[in-house]
PASEBA-1860 file (N, C-alpha, C; in nm, 3 decimals):
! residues 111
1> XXXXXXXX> 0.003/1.207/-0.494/0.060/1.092/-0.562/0.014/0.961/-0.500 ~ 0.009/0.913/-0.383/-0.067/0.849/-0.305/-0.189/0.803/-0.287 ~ -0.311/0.913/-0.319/-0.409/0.934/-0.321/-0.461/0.871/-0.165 ~ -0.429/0.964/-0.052/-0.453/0.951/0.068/-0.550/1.069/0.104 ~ -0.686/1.040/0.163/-0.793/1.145/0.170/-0.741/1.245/0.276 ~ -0.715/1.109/0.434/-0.656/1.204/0.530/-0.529/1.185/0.626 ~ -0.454/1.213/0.558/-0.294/1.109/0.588/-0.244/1.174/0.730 ~ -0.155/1.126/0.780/-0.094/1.171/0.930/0.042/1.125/0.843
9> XXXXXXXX> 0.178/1.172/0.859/0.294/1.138/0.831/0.381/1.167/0.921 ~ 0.493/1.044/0.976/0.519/1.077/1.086/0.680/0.998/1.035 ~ 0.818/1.048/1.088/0.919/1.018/1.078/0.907/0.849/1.124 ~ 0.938/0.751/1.055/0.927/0.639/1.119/1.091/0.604/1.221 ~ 1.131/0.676/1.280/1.229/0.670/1.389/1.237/0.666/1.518 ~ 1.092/0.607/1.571/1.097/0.593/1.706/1.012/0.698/1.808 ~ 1.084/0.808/1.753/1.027/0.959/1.817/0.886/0.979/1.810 ~ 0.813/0.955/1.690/0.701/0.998/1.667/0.687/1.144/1.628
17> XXXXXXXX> 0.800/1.162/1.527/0.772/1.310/1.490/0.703/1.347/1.364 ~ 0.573/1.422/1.417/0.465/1.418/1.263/0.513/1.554/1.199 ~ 0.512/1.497/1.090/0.548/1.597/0.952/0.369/1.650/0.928 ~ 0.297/1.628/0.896/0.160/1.545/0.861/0.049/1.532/0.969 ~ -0.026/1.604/0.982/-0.144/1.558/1.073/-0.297/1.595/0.989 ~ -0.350/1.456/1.025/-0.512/1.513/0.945/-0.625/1.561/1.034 ~ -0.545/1.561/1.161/-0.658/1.677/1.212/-0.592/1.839/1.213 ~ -0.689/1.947/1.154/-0.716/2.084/1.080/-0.624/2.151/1.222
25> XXXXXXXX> -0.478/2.214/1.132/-0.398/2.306/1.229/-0.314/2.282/1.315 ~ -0.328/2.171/1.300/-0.214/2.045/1.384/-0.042/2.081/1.352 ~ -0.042/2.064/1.202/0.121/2.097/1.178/0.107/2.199/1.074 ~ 0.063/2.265/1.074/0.027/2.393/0.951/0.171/2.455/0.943 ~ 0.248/2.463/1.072/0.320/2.531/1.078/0.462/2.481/0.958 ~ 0.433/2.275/0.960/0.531/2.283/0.900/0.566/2.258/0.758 ~ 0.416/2.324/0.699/0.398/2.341/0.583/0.500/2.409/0.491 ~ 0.569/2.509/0.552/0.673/2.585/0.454/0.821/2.553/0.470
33> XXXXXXXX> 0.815/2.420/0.571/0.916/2.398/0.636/1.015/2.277/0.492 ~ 1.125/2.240/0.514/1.170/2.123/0.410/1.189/2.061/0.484 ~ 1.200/1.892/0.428/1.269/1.799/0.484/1.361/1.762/0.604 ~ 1.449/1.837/0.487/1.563/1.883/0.572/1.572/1.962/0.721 ~ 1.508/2.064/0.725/1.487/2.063/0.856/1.426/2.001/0.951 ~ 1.374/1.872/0.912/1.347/1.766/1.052/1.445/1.666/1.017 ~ 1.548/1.660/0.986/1.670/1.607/1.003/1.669/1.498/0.869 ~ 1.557/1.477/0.790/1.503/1.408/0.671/1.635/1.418/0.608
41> XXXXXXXX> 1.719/1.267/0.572/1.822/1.285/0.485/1.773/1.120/0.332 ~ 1.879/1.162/0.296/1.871/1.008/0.195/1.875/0.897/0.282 ~ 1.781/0.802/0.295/1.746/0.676/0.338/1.672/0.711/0.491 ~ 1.616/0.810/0.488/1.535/0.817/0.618/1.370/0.764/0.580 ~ 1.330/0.708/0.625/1.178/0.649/0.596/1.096/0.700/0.685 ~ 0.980/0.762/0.621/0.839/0.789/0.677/0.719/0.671/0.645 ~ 0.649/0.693/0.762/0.525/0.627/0.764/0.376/0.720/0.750 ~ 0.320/0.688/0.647/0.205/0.742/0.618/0.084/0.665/0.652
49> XXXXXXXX> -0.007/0.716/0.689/-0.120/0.634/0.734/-0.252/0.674/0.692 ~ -0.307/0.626/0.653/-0.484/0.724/0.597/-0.596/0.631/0.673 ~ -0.625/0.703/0.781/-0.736/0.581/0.896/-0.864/0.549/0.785 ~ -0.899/0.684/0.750/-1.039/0.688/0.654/-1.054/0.574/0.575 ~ -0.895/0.590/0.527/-0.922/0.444/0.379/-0.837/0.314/0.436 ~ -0.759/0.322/0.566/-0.715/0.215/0.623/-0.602/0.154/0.599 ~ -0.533/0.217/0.576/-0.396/0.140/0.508/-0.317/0.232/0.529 ~ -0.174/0.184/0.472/-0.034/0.241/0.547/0.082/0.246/0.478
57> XXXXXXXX> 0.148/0.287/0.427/0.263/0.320/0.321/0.383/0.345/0.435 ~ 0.520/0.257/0.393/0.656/0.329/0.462/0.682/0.389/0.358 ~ 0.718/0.485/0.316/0.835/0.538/0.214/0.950/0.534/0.269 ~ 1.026/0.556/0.142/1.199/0.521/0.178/1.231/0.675/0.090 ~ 1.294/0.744/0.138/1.374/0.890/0.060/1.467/0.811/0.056 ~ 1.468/0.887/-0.067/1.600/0.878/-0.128/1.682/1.005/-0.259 ~ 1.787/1.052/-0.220/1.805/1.148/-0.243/1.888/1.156/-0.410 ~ 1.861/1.217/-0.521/1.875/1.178/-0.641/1.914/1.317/-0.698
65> XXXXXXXX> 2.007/1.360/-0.804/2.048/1.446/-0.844/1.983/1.452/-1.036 ~ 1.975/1.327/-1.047/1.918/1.272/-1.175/1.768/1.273/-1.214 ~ 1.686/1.384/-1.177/1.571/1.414/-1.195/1.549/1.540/-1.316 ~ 1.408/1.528/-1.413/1.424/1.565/-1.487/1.403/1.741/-1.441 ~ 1.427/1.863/-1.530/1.374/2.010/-1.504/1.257/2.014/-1.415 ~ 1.265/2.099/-1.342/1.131/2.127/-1.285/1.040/2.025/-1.177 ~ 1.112/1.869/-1.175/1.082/1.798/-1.140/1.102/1.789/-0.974 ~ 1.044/1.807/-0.861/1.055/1.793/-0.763/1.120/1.681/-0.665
73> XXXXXXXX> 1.005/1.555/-0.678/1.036/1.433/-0.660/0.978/1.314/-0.748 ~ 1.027/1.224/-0.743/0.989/1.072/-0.792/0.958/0.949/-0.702 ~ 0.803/0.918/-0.775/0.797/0.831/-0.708/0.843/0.680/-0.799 ~ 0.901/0.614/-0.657/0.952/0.498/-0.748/0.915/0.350/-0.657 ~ 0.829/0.256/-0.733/0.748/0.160/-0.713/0.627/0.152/-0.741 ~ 0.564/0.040/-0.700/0.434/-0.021/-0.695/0.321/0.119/-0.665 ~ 0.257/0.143/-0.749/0.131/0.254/-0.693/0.045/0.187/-0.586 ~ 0.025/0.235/-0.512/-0.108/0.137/-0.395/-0.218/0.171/-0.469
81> XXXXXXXX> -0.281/0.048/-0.482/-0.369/-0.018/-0.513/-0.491/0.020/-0.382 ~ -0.591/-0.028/-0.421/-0.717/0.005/-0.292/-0.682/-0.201/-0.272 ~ -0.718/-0.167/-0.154/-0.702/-0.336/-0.120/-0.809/-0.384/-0.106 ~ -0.875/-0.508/-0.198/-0.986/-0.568/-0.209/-0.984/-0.697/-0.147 ~ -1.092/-0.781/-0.099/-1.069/-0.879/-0.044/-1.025/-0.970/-0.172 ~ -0.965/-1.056/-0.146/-0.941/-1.177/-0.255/-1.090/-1.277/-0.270 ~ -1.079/-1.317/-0.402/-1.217/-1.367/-0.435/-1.214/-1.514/-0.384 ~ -1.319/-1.554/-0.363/-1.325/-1.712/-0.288/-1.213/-1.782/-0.371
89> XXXXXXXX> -1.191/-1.866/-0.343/-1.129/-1.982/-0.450/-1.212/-2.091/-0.488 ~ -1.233/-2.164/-0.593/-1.270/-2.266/-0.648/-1.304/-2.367/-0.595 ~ -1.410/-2.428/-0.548/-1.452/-2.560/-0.493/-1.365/-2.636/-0.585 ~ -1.289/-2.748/-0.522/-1.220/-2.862/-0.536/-1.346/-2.898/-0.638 ~ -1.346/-2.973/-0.729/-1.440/-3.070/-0.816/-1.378/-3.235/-0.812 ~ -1.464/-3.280/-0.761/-1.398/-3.440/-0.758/-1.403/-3.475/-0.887 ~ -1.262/-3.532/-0.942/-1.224/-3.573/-1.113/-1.195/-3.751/-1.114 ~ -1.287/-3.796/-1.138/-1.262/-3.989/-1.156/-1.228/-3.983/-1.287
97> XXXXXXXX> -1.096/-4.096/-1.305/-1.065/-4.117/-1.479/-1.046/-4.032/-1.518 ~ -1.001/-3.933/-1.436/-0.936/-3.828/-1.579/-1.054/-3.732/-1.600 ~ -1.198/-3.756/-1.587/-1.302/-3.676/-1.641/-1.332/-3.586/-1.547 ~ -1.367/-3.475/-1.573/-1.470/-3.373/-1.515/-1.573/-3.318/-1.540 ~ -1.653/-3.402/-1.635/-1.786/-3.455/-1.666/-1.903/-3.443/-1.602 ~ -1.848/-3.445/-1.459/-2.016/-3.476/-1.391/-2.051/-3.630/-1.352 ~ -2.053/-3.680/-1.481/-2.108/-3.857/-1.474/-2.019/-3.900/-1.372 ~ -2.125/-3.978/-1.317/-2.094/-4.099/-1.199/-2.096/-4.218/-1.204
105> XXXXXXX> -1.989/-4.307/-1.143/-2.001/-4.422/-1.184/-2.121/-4.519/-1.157 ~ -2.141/-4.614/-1.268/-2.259/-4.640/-1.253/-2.226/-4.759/-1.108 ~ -2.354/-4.788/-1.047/-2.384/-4.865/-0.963/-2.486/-4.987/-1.015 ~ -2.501/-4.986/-1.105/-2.637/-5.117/-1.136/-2.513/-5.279/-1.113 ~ -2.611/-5.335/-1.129/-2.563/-5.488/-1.138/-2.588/-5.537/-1.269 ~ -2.563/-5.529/-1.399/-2.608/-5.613/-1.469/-2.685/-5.756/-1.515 ~ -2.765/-5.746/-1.553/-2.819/-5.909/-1.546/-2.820/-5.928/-1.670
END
């Protein structure tokens, strides 16, 4: 749901307890494991991290009885986005009179 290549997930409570490791065999074990047994209740937040693609998600659980058949979990918010740099901004254009024309005022002297 995330679309994280190689995530580490770790209880964000201080401890440093990984649910989640992306190096091979690390937590395999707690693959069949639930939530719930690492003490995971409604309003406990994890931190996900993907070094590869560089960025970092808290999630917030939250525990819901109002989900449709078959439905596991929901995600609810903003999808992450890939984060792009922001594009330059606009050179200021100096505007005389109102115009943005180009033309400059003239300098001659009339005779």
């Amino acid at each position: 749901k995330f679309a994280m290549v190689a995530p580490d997930v770790q209880i964000d409570d201080g401890k440093g307890t990984i649910l989640i490791s992306s190096e091979e065999g690390e937590t395999e074990a707690n693959n069949h494991r639930k939530l719930s047994d690492f003490g995971i209740r409604n309003g406990t937040r994890l931190q996900a991290d993907d070094f590869l693609q560089d960025y970092t998600l808290l999630i917030n659980v939250l525990h819901s009885e109002d989900l449709e058949k078959d439905v596991e979990f929901e995600v609810v918010g903003d999808a992450p986005e890939k984060v792009c740099p922001k594009p330059p901004e606009p050179t200021p254009r100096n505007i005389t009179n109102g115009s943005d024309d180009g033309a400059q005022p003239s300098t001659s002297t009339g005779k």
